[in-house]
Jmol script that loads the backbone (N, CA, C; Angstrom):
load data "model"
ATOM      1  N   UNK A   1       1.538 -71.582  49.652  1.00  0.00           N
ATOM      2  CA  UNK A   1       2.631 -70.752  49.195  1.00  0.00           C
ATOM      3  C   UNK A   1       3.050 -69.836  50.329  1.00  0.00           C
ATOM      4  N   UNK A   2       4.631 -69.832  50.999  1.00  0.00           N
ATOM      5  CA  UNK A   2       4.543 -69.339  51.940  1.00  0.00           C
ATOM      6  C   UNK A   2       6.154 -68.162  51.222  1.00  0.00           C
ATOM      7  N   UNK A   3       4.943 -66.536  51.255  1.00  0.00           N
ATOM      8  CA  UNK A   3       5.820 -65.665  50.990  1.00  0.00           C
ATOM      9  C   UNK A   3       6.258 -64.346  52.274  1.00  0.00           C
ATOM     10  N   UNK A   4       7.637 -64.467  52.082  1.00  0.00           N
ATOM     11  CA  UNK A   4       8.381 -63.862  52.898  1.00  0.00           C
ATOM     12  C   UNK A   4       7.609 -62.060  52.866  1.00  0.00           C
ATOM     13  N   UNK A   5       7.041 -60.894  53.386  1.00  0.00           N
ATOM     14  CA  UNK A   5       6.602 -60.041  52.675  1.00  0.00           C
ATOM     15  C   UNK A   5       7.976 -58.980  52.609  1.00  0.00           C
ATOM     16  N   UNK A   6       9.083 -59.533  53.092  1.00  0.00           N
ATOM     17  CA  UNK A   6       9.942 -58.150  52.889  1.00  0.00           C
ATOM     18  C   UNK A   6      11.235 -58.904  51.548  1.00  0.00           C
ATOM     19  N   UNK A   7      10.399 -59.564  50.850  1.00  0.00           N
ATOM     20  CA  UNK A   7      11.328 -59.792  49.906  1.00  0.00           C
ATOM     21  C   UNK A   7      10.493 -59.153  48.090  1.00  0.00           C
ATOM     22  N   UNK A   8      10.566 -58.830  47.312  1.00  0.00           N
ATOM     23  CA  UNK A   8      10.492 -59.094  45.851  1.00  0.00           C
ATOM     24  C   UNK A   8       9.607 -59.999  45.443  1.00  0.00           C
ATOM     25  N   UNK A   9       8.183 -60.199  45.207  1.00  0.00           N
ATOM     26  CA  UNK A   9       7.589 -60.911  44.490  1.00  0.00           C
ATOM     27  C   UNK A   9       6.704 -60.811  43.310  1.00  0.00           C
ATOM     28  N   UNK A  10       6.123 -61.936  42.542  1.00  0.00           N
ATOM     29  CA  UNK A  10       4.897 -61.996  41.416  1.00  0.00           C
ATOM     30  C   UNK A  10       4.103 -62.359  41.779  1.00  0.00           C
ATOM     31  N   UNK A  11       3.110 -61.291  41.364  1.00  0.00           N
ATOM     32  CA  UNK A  11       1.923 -61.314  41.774  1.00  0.00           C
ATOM     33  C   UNK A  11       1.042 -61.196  40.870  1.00  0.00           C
ATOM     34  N   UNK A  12       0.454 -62.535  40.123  1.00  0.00           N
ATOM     35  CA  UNK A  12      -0.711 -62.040  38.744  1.00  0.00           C
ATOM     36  C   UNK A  12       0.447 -61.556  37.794  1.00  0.00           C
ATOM     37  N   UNK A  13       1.286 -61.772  37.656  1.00  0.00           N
ATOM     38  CA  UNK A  13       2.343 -61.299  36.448  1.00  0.00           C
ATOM     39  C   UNK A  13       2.907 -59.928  36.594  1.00  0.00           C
ATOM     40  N   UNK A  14       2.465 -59.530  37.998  1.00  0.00           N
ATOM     41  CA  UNK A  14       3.165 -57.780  38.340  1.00  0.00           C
ATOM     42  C   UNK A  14       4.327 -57.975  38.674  1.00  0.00           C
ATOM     43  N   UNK A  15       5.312 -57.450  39.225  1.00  0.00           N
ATOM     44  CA  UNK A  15       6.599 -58.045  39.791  1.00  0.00           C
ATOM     45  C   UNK A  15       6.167 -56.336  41.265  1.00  0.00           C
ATOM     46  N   UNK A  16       6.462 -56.931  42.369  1.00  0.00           N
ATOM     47  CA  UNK A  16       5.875 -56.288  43.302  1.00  0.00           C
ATOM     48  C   UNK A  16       7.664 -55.905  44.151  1.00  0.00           C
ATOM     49  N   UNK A  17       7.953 -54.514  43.852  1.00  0.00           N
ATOM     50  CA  UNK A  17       9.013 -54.261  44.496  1.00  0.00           C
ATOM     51  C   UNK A  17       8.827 -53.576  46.136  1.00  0.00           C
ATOM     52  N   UNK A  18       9.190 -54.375  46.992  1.00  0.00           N
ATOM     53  CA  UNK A  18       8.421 -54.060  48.413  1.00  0.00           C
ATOM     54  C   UNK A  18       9.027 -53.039  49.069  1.00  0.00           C
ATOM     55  N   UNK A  19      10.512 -52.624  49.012  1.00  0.00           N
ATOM     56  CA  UNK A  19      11.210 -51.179  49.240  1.00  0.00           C
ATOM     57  C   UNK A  19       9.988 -50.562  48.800  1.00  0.00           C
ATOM     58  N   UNK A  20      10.017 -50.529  47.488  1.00  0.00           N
ATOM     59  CA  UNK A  20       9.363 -49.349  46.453  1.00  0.00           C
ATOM     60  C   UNK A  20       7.905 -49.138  47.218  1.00  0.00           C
ATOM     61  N   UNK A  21       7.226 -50.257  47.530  1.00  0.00           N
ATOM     62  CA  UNK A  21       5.870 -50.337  47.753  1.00  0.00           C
ATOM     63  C   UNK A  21       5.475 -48.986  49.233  1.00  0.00           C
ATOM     64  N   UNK A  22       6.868 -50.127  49.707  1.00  0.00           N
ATOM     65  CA  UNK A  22       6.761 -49.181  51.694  1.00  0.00           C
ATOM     66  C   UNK A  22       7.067 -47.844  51.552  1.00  0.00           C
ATOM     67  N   UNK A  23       8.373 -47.417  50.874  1.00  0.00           N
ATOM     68  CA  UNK A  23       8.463 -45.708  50.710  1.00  0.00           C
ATOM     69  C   UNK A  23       7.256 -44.916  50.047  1.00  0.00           C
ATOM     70  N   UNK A  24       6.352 -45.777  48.664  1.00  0.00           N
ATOM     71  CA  UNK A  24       5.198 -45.227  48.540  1.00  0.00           C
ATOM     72  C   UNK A  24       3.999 -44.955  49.359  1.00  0.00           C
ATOM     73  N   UNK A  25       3.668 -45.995  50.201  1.00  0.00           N
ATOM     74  CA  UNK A  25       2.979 -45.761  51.175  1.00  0.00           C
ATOM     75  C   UNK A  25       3.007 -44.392  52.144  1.00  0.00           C
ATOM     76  N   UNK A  26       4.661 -44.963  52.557  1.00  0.00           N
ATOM     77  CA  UNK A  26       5.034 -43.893  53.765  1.00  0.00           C
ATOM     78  C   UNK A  26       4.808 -42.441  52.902  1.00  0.00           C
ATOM     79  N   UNK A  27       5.353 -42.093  52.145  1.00  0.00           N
ATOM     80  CA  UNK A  27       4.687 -40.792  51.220  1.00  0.00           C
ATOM     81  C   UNK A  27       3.382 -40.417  51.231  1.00  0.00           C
ATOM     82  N   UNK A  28       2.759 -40.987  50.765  1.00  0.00           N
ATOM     83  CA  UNK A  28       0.660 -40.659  50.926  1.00  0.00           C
ATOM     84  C   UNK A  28       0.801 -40.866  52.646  1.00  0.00           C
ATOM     85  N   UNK A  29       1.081 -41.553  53.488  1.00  0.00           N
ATOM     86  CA  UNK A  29       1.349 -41.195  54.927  1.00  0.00           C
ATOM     87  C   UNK A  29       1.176 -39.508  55.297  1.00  0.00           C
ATOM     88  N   UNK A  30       2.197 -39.449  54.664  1.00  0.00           N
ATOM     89  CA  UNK A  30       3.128 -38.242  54.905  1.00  0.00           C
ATOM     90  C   UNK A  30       2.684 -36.979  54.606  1.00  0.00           C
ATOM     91  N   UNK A  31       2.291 -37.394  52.916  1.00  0.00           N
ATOM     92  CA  UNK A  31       1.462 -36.588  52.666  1.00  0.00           C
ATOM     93  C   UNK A  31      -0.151 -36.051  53.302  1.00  0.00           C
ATOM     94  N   UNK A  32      -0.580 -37.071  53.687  1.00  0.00           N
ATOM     95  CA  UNK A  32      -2.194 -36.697  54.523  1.00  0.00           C
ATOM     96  C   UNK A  32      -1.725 -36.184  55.911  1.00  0.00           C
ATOM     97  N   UNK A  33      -0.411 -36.563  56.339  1.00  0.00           N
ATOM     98  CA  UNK A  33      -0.116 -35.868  57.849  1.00  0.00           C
ATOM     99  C   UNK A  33       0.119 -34.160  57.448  1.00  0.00           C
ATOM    100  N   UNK A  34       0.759 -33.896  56.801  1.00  0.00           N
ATOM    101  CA  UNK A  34       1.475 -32.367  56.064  1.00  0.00           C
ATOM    102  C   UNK A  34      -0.018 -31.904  56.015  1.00  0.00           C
ATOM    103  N   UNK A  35      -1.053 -32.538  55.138  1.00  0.00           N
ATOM    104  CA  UNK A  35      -2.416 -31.893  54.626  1.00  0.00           C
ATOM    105  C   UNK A  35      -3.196 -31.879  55.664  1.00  0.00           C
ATOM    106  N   UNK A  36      -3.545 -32.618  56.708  1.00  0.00           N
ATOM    107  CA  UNK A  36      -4.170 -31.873  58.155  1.00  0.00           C
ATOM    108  C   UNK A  36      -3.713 -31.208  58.972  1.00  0.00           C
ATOM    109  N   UNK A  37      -2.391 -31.141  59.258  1.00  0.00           N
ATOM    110  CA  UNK A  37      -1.963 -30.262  59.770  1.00  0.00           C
ATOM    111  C   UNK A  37      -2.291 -28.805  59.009  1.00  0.00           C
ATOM    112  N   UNK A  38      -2.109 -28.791  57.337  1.00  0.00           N
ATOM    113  CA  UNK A  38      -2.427 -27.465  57.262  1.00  0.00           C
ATOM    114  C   UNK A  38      -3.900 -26.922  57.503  1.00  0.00           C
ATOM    115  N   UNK A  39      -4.869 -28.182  57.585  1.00  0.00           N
ATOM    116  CA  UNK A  39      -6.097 -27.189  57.892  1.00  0.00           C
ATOM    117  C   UNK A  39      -6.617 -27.188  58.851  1.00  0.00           C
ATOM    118  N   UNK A  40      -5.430 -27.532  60.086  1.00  0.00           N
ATOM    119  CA  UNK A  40      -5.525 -27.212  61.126  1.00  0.00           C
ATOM    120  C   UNK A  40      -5.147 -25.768  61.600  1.00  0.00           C
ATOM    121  N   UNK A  41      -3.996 -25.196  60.756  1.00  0.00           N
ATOM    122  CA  UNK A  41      -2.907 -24.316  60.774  1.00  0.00           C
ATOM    123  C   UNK A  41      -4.423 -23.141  60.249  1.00  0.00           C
ATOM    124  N   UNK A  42      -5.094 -23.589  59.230  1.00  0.00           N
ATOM    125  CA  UNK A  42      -5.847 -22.643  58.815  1.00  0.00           C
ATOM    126  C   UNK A  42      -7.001 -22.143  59.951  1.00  0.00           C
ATOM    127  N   UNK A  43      -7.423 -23.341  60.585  1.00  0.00           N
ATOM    128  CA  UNK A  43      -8.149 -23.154  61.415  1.00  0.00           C
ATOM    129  C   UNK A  43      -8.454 -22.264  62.617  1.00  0.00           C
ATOM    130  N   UNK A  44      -6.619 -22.635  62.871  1.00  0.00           N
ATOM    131  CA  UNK A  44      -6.504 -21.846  63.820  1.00  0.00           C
ATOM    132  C   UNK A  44      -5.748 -20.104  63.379  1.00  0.00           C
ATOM    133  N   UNK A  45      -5.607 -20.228  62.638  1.00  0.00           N
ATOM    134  CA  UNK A  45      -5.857 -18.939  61.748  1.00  0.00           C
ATOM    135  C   UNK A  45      -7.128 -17.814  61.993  1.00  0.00           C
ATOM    136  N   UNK A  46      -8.224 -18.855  61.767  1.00  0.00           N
ATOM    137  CA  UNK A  46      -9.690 -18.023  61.762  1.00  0.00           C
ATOM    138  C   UNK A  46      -9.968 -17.977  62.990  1.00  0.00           C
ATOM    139  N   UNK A  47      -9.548 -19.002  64.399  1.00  0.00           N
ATOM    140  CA  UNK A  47      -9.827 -18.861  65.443  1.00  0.00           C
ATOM    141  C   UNK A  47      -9.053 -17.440  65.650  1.00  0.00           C
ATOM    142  N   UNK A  48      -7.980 -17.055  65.678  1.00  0.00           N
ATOM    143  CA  UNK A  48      -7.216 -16.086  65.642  1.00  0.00           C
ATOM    144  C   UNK A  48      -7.498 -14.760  65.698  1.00  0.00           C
ATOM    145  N   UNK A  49      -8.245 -14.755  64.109  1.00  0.00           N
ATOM    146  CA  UNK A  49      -9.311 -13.376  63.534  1.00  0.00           C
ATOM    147  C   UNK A  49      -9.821 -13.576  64.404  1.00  0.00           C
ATOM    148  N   UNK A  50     -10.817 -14.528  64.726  1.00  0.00           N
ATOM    149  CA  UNK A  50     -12.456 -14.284  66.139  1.00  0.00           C
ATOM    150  C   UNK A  50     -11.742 -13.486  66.822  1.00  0.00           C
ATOM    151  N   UNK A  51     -10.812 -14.019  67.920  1.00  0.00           N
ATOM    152  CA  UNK A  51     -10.238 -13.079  69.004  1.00  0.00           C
ATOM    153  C   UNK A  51      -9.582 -11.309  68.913  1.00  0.00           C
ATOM    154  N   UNK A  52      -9.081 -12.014  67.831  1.00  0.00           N
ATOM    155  CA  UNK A  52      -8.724 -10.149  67.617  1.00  0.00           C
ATOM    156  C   UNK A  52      -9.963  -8.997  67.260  1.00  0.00           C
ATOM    157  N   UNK A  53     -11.077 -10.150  66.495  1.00  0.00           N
ATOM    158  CA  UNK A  53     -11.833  -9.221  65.886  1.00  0.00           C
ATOM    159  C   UNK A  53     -13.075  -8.670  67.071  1.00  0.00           C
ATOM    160  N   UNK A  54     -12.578  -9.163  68.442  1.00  0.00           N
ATOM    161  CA  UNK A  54     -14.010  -9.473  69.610  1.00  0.00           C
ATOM    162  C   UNK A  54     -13.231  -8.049  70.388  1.00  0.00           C
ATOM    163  N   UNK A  55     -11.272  -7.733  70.444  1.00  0.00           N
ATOM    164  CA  UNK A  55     -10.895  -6.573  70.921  1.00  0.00           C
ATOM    165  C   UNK A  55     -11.133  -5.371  70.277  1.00  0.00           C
ATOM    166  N   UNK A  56     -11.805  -5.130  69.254  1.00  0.00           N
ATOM    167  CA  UNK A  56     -11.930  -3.814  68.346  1.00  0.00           C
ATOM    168  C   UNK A  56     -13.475  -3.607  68.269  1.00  0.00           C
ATOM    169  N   UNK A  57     -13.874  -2.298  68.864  1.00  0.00           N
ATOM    170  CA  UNK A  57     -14.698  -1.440  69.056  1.00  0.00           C
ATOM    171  C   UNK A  57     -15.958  -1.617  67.936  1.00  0.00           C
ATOM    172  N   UNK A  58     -17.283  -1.585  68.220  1.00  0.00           N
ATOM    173  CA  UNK A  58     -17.556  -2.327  66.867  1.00  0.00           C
ATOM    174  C   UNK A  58     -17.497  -1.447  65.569  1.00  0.00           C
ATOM    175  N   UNK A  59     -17.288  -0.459  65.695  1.00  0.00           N
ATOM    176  CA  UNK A  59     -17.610   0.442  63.858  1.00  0.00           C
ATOM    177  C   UNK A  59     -15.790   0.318  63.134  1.00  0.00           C
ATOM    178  N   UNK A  60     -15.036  -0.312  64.426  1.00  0.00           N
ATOM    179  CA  UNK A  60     -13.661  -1.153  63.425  1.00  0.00           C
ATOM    180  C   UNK A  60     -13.621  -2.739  63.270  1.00  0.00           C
ATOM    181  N   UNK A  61     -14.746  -3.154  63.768  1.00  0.00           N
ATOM    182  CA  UNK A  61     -14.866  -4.721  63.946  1.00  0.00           C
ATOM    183  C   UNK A  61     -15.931  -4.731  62.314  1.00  0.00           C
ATOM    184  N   UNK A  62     -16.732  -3.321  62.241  1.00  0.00           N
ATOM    185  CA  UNK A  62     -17.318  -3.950  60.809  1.00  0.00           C
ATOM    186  C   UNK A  62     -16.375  -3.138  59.318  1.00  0.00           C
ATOM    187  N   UNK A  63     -15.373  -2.870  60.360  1.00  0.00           N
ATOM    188  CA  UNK A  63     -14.277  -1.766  58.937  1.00  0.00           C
ATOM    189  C   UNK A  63     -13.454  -3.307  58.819  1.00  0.00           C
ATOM    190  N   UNK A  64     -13.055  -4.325  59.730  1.00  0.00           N
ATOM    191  CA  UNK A  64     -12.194  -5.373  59.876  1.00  0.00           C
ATOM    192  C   UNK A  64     -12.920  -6.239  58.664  1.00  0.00           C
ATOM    193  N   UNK A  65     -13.895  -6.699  59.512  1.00  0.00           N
ATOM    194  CA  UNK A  65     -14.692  -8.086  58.576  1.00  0.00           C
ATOM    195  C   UNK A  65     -14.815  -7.472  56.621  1.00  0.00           C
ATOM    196  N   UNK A  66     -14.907  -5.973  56.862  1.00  0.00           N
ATOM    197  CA  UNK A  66     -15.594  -6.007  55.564  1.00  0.00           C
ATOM    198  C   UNK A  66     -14.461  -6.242  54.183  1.00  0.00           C
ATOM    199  N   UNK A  67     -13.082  -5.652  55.257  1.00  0.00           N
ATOM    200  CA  UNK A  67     -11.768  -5.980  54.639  1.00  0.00           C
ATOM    201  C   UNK A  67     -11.106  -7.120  54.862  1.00  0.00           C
ATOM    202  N   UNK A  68     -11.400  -7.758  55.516  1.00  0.00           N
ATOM    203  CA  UNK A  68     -11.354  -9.448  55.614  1.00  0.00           C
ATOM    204  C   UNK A  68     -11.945 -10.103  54.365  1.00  0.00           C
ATOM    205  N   UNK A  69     -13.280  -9.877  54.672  1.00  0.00           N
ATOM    206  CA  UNK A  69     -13.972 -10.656  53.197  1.00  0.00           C
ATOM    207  C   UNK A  69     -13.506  -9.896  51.855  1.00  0.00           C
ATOM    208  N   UNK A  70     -13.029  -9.019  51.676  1.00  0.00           N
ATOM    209  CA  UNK A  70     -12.508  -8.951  50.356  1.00  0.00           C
ATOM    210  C   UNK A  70     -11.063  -9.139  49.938  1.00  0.00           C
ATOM    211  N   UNK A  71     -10.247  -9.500  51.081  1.00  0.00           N
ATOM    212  CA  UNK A  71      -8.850 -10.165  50.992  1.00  0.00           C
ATOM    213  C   UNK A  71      -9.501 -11.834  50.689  1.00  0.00           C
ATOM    214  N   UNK A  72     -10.296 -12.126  51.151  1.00  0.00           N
ATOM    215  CA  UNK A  72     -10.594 -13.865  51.394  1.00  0.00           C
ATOM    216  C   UNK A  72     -11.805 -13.740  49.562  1.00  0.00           C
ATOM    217  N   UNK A  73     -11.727 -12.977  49.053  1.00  0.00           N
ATOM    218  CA  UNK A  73     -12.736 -12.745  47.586  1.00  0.00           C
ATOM    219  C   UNK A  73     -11.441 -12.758  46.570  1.00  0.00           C
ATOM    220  N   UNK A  74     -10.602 -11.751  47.190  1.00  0.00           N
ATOM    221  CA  UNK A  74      -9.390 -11.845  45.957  1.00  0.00           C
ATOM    222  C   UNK A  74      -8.477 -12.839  46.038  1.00  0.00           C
ATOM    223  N   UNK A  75      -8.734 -13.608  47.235  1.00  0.00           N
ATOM    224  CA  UNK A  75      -7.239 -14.802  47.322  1.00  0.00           C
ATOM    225  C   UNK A  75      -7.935 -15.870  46.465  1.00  0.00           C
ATOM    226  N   UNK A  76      -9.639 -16.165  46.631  1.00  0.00           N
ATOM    227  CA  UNK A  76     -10.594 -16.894  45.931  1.00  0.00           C
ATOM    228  C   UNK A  76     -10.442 -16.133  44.387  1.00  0.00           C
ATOM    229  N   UNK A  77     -10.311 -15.600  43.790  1.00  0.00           N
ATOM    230  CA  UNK A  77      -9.869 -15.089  42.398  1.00  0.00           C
ATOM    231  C   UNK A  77      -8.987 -15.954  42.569  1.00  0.00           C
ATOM    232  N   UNK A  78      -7.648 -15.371  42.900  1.00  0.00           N
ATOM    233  CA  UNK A  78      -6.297 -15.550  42.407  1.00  0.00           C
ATOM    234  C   UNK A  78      -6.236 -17.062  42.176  1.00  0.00           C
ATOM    235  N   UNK A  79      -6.603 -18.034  43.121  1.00  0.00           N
ATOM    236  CA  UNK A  79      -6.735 -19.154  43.294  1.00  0.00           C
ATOM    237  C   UNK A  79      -7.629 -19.725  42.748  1.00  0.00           C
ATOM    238  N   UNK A  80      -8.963 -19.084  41.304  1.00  0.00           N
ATOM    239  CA  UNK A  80      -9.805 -19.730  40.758  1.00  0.00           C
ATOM    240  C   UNK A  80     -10.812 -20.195  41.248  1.00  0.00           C
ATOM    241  N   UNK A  81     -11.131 -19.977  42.754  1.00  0.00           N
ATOM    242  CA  UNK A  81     -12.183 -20.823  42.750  1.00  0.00           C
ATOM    243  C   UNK A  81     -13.565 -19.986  42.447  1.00  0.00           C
ATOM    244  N   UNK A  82     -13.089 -18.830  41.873  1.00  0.00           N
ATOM    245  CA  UNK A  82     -14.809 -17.998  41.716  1.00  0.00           C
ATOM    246  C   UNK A  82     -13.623 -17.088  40.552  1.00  0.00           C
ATOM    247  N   UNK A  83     -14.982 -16.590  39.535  1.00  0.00           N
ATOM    248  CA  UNK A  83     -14.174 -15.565  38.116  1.00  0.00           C
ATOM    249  C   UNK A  83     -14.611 -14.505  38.596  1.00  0.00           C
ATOM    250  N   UNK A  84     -13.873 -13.424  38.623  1.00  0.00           N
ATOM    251  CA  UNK A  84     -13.891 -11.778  38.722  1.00  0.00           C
ATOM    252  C   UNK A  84     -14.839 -11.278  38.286  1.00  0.00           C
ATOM    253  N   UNK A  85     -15.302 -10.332  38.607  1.00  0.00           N
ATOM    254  CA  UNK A  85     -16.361  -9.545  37.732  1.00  0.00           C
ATOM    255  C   UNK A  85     -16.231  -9.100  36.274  1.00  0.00           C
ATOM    256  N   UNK A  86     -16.430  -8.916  35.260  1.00  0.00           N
ATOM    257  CA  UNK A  86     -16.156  -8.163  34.355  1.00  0.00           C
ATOM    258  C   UNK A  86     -16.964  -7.382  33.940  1.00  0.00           C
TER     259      UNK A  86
END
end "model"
wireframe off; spacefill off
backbone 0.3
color backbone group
């Protein structure tokens, strides 16, 4: 059976639309390119903090971190991944 792959076929009784197939692909593509880039973007985010946090004197380097970790506690609330105190 010799099938063309950029045409319309059945497959097992599916009907296989190959436009449809390739733009789906290219999407999850697209999508995993968008999603490493952002945790690259994050990455270099925290590389960021290191450097700034290595120019500040240390009794503002532990006033920095300690208000760091509780911006990075409440964004973890807001975002669910840990429940608030009550």
């Amino acid at each position: 059976m010799n099938m063309d792959i950029h045409t319309n076929y059945l497959i097992k009784n599916v009907y296989i639309d190959y436009e449809c197939y390739r733009q789906s692909l290219f999407n999850v593509q697209q999508h995993h390119i968008e999603q490493n880039k952002n945790i690259l973007d994050m990455r270099k985010a925290i590389k960021d903090f290191c450097d700034a946090s290595r120019k500040l004197s240390p009794d503002y380097r532990d006033q920095a971190m300690r208000e760091c970790i509780q911006e990075l506690m409440l964004q973890a609330i807001k975002d669910g991944y840990i429940s608030p105190r009550e």
